[in-house]
Structures are given as structure tokens and as C-alpha cells.
C-alpha positions as CSV (number, residue, x, y, z in Angstrom):
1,X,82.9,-20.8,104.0
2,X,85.2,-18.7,106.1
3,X,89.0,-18.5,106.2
4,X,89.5,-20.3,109.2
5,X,88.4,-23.4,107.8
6,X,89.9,-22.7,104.8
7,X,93.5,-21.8,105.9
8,X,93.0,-25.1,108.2
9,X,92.4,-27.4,105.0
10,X,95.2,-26.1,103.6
11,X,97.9,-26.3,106.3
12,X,96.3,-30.0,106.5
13,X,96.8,-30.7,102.5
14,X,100.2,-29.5,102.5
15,X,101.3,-31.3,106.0
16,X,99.0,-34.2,105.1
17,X,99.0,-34.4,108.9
18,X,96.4,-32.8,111.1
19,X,99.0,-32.9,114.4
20,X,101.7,-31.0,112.4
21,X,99.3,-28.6,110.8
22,X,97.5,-27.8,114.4
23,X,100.8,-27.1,115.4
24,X,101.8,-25.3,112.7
25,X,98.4,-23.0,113.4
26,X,98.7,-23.2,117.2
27,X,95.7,-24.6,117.5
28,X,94.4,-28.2,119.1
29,X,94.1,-31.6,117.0
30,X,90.4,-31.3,116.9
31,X,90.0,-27.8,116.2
32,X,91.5,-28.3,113.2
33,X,89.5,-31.7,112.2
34,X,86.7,-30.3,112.7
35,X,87.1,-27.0,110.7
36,X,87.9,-29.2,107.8
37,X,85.3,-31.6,108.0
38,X,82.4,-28.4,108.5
39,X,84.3,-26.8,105.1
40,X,83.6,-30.8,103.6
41,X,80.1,-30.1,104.2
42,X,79.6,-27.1,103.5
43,X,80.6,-27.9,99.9
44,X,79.3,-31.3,99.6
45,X,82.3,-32.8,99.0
46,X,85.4,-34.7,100.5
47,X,88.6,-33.3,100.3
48,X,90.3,-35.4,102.2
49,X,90.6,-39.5,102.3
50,X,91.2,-40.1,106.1
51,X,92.2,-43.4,107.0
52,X,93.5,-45.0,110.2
53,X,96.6,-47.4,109.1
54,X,97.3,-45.2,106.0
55,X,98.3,-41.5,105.4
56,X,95.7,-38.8,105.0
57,X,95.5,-37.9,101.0
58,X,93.7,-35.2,99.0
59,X,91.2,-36.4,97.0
60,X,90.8,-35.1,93.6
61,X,88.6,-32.6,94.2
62,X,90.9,-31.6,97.5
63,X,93.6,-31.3,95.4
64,X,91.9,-29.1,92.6
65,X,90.3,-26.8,95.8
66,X,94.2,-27.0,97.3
67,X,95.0,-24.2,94.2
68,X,91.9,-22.1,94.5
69,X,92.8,-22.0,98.6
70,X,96.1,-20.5,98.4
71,X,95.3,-18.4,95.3
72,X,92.5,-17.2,97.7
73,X,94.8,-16.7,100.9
74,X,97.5,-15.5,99.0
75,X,94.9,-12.6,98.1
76,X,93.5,-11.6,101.2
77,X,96.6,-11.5,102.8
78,X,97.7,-8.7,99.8
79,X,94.2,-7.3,100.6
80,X,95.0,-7.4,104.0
81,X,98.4,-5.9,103.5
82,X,96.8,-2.7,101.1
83,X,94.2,-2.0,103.8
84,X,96.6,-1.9,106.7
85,X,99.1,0.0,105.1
86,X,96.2,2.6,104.0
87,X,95.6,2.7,107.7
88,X,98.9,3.9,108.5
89,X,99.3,6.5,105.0
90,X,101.3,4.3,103.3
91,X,99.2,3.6,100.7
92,X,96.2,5.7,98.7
93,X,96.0,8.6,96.4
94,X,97.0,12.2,97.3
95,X,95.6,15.4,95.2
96,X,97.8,18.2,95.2
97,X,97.2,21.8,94.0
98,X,100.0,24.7,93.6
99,X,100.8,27.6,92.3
100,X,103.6,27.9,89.8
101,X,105.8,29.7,92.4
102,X,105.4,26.6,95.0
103,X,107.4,25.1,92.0
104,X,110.2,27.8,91.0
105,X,110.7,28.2,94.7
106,X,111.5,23.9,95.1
107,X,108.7,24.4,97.9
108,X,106.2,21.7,96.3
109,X,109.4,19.0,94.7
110,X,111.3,19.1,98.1
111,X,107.6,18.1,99.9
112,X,106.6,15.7,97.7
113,X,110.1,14.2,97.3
114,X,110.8,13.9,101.0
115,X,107.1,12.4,101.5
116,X,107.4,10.0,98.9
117,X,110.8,9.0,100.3
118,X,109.1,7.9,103.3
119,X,105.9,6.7,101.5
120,X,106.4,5.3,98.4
121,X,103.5,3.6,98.0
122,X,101.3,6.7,98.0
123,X,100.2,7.8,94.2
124,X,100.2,11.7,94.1
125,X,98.8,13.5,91.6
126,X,99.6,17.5,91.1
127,X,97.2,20.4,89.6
128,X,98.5,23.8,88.8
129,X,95.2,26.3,90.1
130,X,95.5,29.2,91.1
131,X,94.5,30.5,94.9
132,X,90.9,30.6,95.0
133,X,90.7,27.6,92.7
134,X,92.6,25.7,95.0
135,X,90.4,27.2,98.3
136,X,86.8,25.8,96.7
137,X,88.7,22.9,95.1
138,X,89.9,21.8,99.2
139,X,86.1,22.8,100.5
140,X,84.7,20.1,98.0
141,X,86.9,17.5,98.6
142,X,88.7,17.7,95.2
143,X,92.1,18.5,96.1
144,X,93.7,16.8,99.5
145,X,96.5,20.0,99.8
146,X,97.0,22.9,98.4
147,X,100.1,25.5,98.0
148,X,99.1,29.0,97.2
149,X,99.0,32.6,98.6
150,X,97.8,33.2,101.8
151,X,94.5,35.4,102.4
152,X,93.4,37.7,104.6
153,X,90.8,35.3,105.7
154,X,90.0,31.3,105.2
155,X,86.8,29.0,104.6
156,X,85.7,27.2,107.8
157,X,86.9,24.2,108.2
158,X,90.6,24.9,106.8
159,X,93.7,24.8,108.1
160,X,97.0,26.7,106.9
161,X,100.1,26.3,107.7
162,X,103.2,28.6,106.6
163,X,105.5,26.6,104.4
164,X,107.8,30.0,102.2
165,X,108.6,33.3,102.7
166,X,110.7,35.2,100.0
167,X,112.0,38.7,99.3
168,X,109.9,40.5,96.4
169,X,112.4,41.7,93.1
170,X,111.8,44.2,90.4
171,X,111.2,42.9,87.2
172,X,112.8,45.3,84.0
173,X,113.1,45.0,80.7
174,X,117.0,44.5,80.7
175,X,117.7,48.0,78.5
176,X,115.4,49.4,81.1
177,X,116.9,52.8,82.6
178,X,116.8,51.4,85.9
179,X,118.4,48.0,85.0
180,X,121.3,49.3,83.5
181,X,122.2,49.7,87.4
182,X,123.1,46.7,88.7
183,X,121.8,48.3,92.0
184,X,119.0,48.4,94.4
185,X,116.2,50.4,93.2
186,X,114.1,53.1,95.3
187,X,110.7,52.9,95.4
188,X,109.9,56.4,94.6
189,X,111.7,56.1,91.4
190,X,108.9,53.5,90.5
191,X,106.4,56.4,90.4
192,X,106.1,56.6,86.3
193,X,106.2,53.0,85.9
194,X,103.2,50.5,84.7
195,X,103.1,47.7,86.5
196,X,101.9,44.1,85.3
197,X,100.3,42.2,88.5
198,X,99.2,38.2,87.8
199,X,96.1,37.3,89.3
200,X,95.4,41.1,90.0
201,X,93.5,41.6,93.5
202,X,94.7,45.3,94.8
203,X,94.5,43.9,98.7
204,X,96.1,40.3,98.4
205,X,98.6,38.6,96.5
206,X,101.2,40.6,94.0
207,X,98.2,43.3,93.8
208,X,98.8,44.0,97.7
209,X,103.2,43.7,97.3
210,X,102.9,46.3,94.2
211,X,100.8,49.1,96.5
212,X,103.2,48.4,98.9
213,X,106.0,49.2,97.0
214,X,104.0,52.5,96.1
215,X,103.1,53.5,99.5
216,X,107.3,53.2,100.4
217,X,107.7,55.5,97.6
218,X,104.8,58.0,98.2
219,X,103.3,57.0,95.1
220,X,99.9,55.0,93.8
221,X,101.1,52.8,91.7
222,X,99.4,52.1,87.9
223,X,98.6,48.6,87.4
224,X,97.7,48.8,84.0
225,X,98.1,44.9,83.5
226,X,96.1,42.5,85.3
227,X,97.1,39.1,84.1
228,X,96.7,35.2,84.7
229,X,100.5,33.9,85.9
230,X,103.9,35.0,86.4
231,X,105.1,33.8,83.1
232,X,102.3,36.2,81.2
233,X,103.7,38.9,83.5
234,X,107.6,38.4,82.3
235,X,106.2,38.4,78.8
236,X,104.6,41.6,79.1
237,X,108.3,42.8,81.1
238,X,110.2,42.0,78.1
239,X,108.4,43.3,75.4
240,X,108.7,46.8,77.4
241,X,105.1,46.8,78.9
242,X,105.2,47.1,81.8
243,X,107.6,46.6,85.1
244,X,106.6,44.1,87.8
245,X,107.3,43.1,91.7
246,X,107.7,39.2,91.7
247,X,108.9,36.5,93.9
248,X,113.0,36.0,94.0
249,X,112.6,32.4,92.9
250,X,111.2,33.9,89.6
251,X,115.4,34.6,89.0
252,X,115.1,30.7,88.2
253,X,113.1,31.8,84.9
254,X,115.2,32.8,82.5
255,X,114.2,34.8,79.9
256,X,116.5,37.0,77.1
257,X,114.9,40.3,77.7
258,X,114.3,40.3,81.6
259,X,116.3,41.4,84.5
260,X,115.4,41.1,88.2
261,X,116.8,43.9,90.2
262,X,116.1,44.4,94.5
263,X,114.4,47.4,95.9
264,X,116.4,50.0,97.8
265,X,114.0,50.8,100.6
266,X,110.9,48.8,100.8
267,X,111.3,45.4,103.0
268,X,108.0,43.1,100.8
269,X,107.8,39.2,101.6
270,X,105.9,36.7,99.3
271,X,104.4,33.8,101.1
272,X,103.4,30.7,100.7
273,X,100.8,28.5,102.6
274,X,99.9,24.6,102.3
275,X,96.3,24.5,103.3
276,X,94.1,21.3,103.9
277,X,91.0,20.2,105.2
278,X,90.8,20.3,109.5
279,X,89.2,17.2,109.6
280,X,87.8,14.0,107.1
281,X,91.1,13.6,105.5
282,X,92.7,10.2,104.6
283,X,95.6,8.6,106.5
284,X,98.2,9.3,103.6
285,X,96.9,13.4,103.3
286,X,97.7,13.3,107.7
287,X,101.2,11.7,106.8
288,X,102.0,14.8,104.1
289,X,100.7,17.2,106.9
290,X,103.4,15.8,109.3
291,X,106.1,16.3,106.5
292,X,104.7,20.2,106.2
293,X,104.7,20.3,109.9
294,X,108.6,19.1,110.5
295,X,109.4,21.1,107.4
296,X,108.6,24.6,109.0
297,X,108.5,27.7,107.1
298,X,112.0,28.8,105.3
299,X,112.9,31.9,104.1
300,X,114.8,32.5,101.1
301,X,117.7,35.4,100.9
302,X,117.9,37.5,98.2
303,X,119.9,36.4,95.5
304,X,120.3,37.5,92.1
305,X,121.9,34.9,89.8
């Protein structure tokens, strides 16, 4: 049984009229007649009571097979529909990892907002890792894109594209002596400071910003903490631990204890990357790219709320 014949019976039942349903499928008279009568053999039964001085007429078999016909039609065409639309990213499932920043920041809401917008069909689904979670969980296929820190150096096979850049703030305890200042702060007075650094790796990431900060001021700076996530790192600032050179979207976490302050003379960027697979990927993870791509990189100012 194919859908030819089928869709041909039906346009038949409905018409009761194999000129008007031909028409109706632009196709000739006896195409159509003879699709139905193959789809009568083929299940062993008429469908249709054909006479010559009287109007064609479903049997009562035709007229139970009549519902199964458009119930089947009626899902292919929605099959039909899914599979096309897949084809062209509108549809399908889309696995997103970020750091926390990509969300203080609004990198990861205003992407995924603005490609939803255009795609709402697409289910996406969104995994806080952190960076080299996110790197092996792109090279296995678990994750479609991924926000996080850029490296020195990438996996084969992945692509990167800059999406954030952002100044790097001191963050003090507020009765800090340098807080009390609403001021820039110079590097070089950073010299007898701890510093708290989240996922601590001294060449990358907020381990790389912090020994900047200490080679502008002639110092090596002590990075006593080494801790999982920003939000472990403000802890530590407000209980008096430790200072700490974070992202300026971190000012959008408020907490009672914690001031943000810029530096005086030392010029540090955080970044932000969305990385994905080169090649392999789905329809609906090309349609994010394109978003990333028209989005561009933006730079935030510094800004202390």
C-alpha cells in the first residue's frame, strides 16, 4: 500500500467522483481508477460500489478505511512537516553548556532568547560546566555549544568564536582599607593581599588575570584560595579571606559584605567564547551558530552600580 493510492481513494470517497478527484490531484481519469482499484486488491476488498447509471458509493468497509486514510495522511503530512522543518533548524533539540558568567553577563539569555525568537520550535536544554567540562563534553557529542573561557589552545575539530569581552574589577570586603575609597586601585598596592581565584589555573582563566594584575604592580601575587565558582570566591571576599579580580558583570551579584572597585593601572579583559563542533552538527546547532555569528563580540564598559 503506498500513499499514492491511498490519497487517490480518498479524494475519490470524499468527491464520490473520480473526474473531480483527478482534477483535484492533477492527475488523469484513469490514473486515478486504477490506483484505487490496485489499493482494492491489494487488501482484498471493495471500497467502492462503481456503477454506470448510478453514483459511485463507499462500501462499508470503504467507509470504515475512509477514517483510517485521513487519520493516516493527516499523519505523514505532520511527519512530513517535523522532518522538513528539522531540515531547515527549526525543529530538534539543542544542548547548551555555560559558565555562570555567560549568565551574569546576559551573554547566554540574549542568544538563546534572540534564537528562540526565530526558532521556536527548537527545545534547548542548558548545563552549567565549567571550561574543560564543557571542551570534552563538545568532543563527545554531549553538548551542541558551549560558552566558557577561552584557552590557549583547542581540541581538533573545534571551532570558537568570540561572543564577550569585559573589564576585570577588584573584589573587597566592603570595610576593606582599600574600599573605603571609592576610587581606582593600583596594582602595586595589591602586593599584601590573598587572592581567591575560581577554577584556579595560574596561565588561563582568573589564575592568568590575577598574575597579571601582579606583574602591573611588580608583585607575585598569593593565591592562597583556589576555588570551584565565582559565587565561592565572593563568599570567601566577604568573610575577609581573601580579595579577588573578577568579571564586571559580577557587580550584578549582590552581596552585603562585597564591594567591586576598578584598578588604577592595569588594562585586564575577561572573555568569553561559544565553541562548537566544525562539522556533524544538526541543522538547528548551524541555525544558533548564525545567531553567534551576527551577534559579534561586545564589549562591556566599566560600570560600578
Amino acid at each position: 500500500m503506498d500513499l499514492k493510492s491511498v490519497r487517490c481513494f480518498v479524494e475519490v470517497a470524499e468527491k464520490l467522483h473520480f473526474g473531480r478527484a483527478a482534477e483535484r490531484l492533477r492527475l488523469a481519469q484513469s490514473v486515478v481508477s486504477r490506483q484505487v482499484a490496485g489499493l482494492e486488491q491489494e487488501l482484498g476488498v471493495r471500497l467502492l460500489e462503481r456503477h454506470k447509471r448510478a453514483p459511485i458509493r463507499l462500501t462499508a468497509a470503504g467507509a470504515l478505511f475512509l477514517d483510517e486514510a485521513r487519520a493516516a495522511l493527516a499523519r505523514f503530512e505532520r511527519a512530513e512537516l517535523v522532518v522538513r522543518q528539522a531540515g531547515r533548524g527549526e525543529r530538534g533539540r539543542l544542548e547548551i553548556g555555560y559558565v555562570a558568567s555567560a549568565t551574569w553577563s546576559g551573554l547566554l539569555p540574549s542568544a538563546v532568547f534572540h534564537h528562540r525568537r526565530e526558532r521556536p520550535g527548537v527545545t534547548v536544554s542548558l548545563t552549567e560546566m565549567e571550561t574543560w567540562r564543557q571542551l570534552e563534553a563538545l568532543e563527545e557529542g554531549r553538548i551542541d555549544v558551549g560558552f566558557l573561557r577561552p584557552r590557549p589552545d583547542y581540541p581538533p575539530g573545534l571551532a570558537v568564536l568570540p561572543q564577550l569581552r569585559e573589564p576585570i574589577l577588584l573584589a573587597l570586603r566592603a570595610d576593606h582599607p582599600l574600599a573605603v575609597d571609592a576610587g581606582a586601585i593600583p596594582a602595586a598596592r595589591l602586593a599584601d593581599e590573598d587572592f581567591a581565584v575560581p577554577q584556579a589555573d595560574d596561565r588561563v582563566g582568573f589564575g592568568g588575570h590575577t598574575m597579571a594584575i601582579g606583574r602591573a604592580g611588580g608583585f607575585s601575587p598569593r593565591i592562597v584560595h583556589h576555588v570551584r565558582d565565582f559565587i565561592s570566591v565572593l563568599n570567601l571576599v566577604g568573610v575577609g579571606l581573601a580579595v579577588a579580580a573578577v568579571p564586571s558583570s559580577l557587580q550584578r551579584v549582590r552581596l552585603p559584605d562585597v564591594v567591586y572597585r576598578p584598578l588604577a593601572d592595569c588594562e585586564v579583559f575577561a572573555e568569553l567564547v561559544a565553541a562548537f563542533r566544525r562539522s556533524g552538527n544538526a541543522a538547528v546547532v548551524r541555525s544558533f551558530v548564525r545567531v553567534l555569528r551576527a551577534r559579534g563580540e561586545t564589549v562591556l564598559p566599566v560600570r560600578l552600580d
